[in-house]
N, C-alpha and C positions, 0 to 999 in steps of 0.2 A: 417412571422410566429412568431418571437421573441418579437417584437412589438406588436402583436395581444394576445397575452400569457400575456406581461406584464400587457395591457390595461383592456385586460377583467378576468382575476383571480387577486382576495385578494391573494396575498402571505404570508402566517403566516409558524409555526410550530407544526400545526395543524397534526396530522395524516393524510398520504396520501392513498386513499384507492387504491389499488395494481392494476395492466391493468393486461391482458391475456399476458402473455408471447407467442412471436410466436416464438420464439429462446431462448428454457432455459435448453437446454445442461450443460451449466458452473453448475446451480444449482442442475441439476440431478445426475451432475461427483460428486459435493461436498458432496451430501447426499450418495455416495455410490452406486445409480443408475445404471443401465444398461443403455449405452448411446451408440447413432449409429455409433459413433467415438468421440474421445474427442473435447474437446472445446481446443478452441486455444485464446490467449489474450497475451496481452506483457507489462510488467512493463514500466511505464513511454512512451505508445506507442501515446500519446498527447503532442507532442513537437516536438524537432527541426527537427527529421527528415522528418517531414510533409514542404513544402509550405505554405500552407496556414497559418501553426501557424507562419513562422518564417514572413510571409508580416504583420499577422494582429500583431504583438510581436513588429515591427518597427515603427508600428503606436501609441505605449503606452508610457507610463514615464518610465516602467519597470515592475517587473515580479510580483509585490506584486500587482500592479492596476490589473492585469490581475486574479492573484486569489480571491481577493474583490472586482468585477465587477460582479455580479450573472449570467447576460447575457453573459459576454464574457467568463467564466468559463465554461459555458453551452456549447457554442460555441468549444471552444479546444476541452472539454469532446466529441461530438460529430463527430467530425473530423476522426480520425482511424478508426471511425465503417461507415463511408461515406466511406474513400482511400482504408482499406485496409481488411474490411469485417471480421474483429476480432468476437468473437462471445458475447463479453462483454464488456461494458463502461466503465472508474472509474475515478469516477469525479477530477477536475484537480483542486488540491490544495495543499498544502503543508505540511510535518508534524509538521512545527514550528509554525503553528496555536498556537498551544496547549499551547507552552512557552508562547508567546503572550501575550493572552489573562489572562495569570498566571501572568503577571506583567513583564517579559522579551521582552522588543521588539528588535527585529532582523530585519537585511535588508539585502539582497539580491545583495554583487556588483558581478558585471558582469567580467568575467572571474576569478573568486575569491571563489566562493558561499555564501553560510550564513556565518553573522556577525551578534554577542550580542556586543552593545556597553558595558551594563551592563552584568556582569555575577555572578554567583552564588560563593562565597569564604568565606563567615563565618554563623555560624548556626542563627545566626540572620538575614542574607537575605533569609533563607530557610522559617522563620517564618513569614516573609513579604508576601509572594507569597498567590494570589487569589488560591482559589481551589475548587473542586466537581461543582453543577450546577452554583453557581454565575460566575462562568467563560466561561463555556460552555456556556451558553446562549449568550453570548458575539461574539459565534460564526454563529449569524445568517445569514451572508451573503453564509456560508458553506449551509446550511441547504436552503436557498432558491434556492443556485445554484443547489443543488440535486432536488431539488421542478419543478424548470424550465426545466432539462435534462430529468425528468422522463415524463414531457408531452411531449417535443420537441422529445426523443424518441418513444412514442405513442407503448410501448410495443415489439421494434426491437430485446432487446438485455435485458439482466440483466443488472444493475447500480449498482457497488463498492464501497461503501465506505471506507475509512482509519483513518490510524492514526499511528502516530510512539511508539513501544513500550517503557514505563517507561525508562531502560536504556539507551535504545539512546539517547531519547528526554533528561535524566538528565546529558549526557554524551557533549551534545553541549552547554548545559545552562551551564556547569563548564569553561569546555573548551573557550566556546563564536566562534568557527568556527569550521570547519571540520581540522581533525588532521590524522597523520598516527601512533598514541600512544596513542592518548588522556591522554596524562603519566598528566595532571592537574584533568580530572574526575576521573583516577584510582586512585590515591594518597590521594581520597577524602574519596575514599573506607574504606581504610586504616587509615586515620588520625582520620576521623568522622564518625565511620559506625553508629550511631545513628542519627546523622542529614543526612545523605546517603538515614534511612532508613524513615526519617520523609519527606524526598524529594519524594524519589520516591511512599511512599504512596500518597502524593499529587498529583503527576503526574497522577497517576493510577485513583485515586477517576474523577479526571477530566476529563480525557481518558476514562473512564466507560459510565460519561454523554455524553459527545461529540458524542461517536459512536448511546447512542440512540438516540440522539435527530437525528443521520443521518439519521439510522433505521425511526423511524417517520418520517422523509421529505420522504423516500422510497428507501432508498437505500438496494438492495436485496439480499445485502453477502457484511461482510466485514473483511477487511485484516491488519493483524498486520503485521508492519514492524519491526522488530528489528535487524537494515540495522548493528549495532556495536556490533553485540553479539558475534562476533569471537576473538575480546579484550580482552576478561575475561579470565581468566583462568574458568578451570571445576568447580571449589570449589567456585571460585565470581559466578559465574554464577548461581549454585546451592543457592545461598544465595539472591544474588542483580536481580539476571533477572525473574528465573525461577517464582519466589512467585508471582510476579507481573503478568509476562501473566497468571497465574494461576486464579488469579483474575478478569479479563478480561472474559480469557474466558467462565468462571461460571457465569458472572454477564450479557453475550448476550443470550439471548436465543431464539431469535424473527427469525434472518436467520442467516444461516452459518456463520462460520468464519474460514478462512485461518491467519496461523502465519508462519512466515517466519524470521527465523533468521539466519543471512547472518554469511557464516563459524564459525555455531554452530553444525559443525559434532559430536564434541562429548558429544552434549548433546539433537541427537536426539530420542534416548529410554526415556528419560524423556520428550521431549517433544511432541511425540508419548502418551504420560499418560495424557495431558491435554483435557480439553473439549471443543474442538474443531474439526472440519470439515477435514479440510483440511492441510497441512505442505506441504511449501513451501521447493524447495530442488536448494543450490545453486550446481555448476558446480565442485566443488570441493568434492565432493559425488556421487558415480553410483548411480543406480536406484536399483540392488542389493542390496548395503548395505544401501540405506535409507529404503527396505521394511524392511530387516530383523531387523534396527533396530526400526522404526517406528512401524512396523506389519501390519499387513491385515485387518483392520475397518476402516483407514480412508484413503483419496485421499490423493495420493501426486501430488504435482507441478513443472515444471520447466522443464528442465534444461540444454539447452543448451547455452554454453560459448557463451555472449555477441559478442566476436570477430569471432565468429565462420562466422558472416554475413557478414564479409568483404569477404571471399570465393569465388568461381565459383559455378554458379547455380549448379551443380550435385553433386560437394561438402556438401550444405548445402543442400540440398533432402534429400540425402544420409545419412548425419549425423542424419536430423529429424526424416525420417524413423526409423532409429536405434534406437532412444529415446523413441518413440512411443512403440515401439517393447518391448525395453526393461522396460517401466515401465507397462505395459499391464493396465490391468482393475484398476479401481477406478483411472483414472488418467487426469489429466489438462493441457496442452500444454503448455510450456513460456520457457522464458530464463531464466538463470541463477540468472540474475539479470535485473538490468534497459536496455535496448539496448541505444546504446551511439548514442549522437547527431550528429556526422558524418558517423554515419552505411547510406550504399546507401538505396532507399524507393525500390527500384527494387528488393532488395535482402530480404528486410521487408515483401514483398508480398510472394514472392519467400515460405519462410518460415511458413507463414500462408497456403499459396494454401498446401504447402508439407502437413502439419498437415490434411489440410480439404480433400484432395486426398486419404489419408491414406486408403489401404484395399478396393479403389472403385475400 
């Protein structure tokens, strides 16, 4: 089939004209819809706890051929919605794209995660950095993997596109790896809040194009990650995060978009005020107090604890149920967060049937 696709369609980033959705629950929960139960989908549910990814993963050089490969990104993307009947796609790629293709390359070691050999330390390598479409465009092998997933889907499921929010993404390019302070991107805050702010307009301007050009390949809702927003204090956050998704979300307006900013409890009334679809809700927030402070116009998501899936089957029913219960109408099924690469697939399933069982 992937061969036949590639052989007989030009691939550009041309607009792709949209299939009949026969499963578009996720985009009905997002606009606020009356839906016959929620959609159920899992952060990062295209990986290791699949088989199939982790044999066809043993066959590559490593994880970066895998998301600049259009066919085999298509391939992973397609995988959860074959094993474990999720009721949405999102394509399988990464958010350090975006640094990337900005003039920062990153690599990927293995048991480590991302590494910037280069990284961002005086306001003249801020000024260096590619940005808005000359870099996005840079990203077409993103945009044809969405291209190929959308026929290879043939209309199963909605397809998500991403991207990592301004502060994260300028939180790893200072830093140069994943931290548990990022005290090198905070301090950046501080020392140079004008080249801070001359970065993460950058980021933003580029993250703007990127998600359209996904939008045009056809991707049918897409989602901010702003996996480091819990670092900030209330008052950074208000200054360095908030302006930017703000941005963002004023400048999509084609499909949905979920933002998700990971233990940003205390700045979900404000981000509850952006123009946006959907707020993701990690596990560290009820579903009481994300409505009250979010409010009642848009979906929320999430949110049960990652770990939660290590449990006994009547443990994680039971917990699901409750979740469901407790965020009622306008709402999205998932975790907390990512589910981890040694959660059992037994218990993955488990978790999705709970959700899709819900109320039959």
């Amino acid at each position: 089939m992937m061969n036949d696709i590639m052989e007989n369609e030009q691939l550009s980033t041309e607009e792709v004209q949209p299939l009949a959705l026969k499963n578009d629950l996720l985009l009905r929960a997002a606009r606020g819809e009356q839906v016959e139960r929620p959609p159920v989908w899992l952060m990062r549910q295209a990986g290791r706890i699949l088989p199939q990814y982790r044999e066809l993963r043993g066959k590559l050089s490593g994880f970066k051929e895998l998301v600049e490969t259009p066919e085999l990104a298509c391939e992973v993307t397609i995988q959860p919605v074959d094993e474990l009947g999720v009721d949405a796609a999102i394509i399988f790629s990464d958010i350090l794209v975006v640094p990337e293709v900005m003039g920062l390359r990153y690599e990927m070691i293995p048991g480590k995660g991302p590494m910037f050999p280069m990284t961002i330390q005086l306001e003249e390598d801020v000024d260096k950095l590619i940005a808005g479409e000359k870099a996005a465009l840079q990203l077409d092998y993103v945009y044809k993997a969405i291209q190929l997933t959308k026929a290879e889907l043939n209309g199963r499921v909605p397809l998500i596109g991403f991207c990592g929010a301004p502060w994260t993404l300028m939180a790893y390019m200072i830093e140069g790896s994943g931290s548990k302070t990022f005290s090198k991107a905070r301090r950046f805050l501080y020392k140079k809040p004008i080249s801070s702010h001359v970065l993460l307009q950058k980021i933003t301007d580029t993250t703007v194009d990127y998600l359209k050009g996904q939008i045009k390949a056809g991707a049918d809702l897409v989602q901010v990650f702003d996996s480091w927003a819990g670092i900030l204090s209330p008052e950074q956050y208000k200054v360095f995060g908030l302006p930017y998704l703000k941005q963002i979300c004023e400048s999509i307006t084609e499909v949905p978009v979920t933002v998700f900013a990971k233990n940003a409890w205390f700045a979900l009334d404000e981000l509850g005020k952006l123009d946006c679809n959907v707020i993701g809700i990690d596990w560290n927030t009820t579903a009481q107090n994300a409505r009250e402070m979010v409010g009642t116009t848009k979906a929320l998501q999430g949110n049960l604890d990652p770990c939660l899936l290590y449990a006994p089957e009547d443990v994680i029913c039971s917990a699901t149920h409750k979740m469901v219960r407790d965020f009622g109408d306008k709402y999205i099924a998932n975790l907390g967060h990512g589910v981890y690469p040694d959660t059992p697939l037994d218990n993955v399933k488990i978790f999705v049937d709970a959700v899709k069982s819900f109320g039959a």
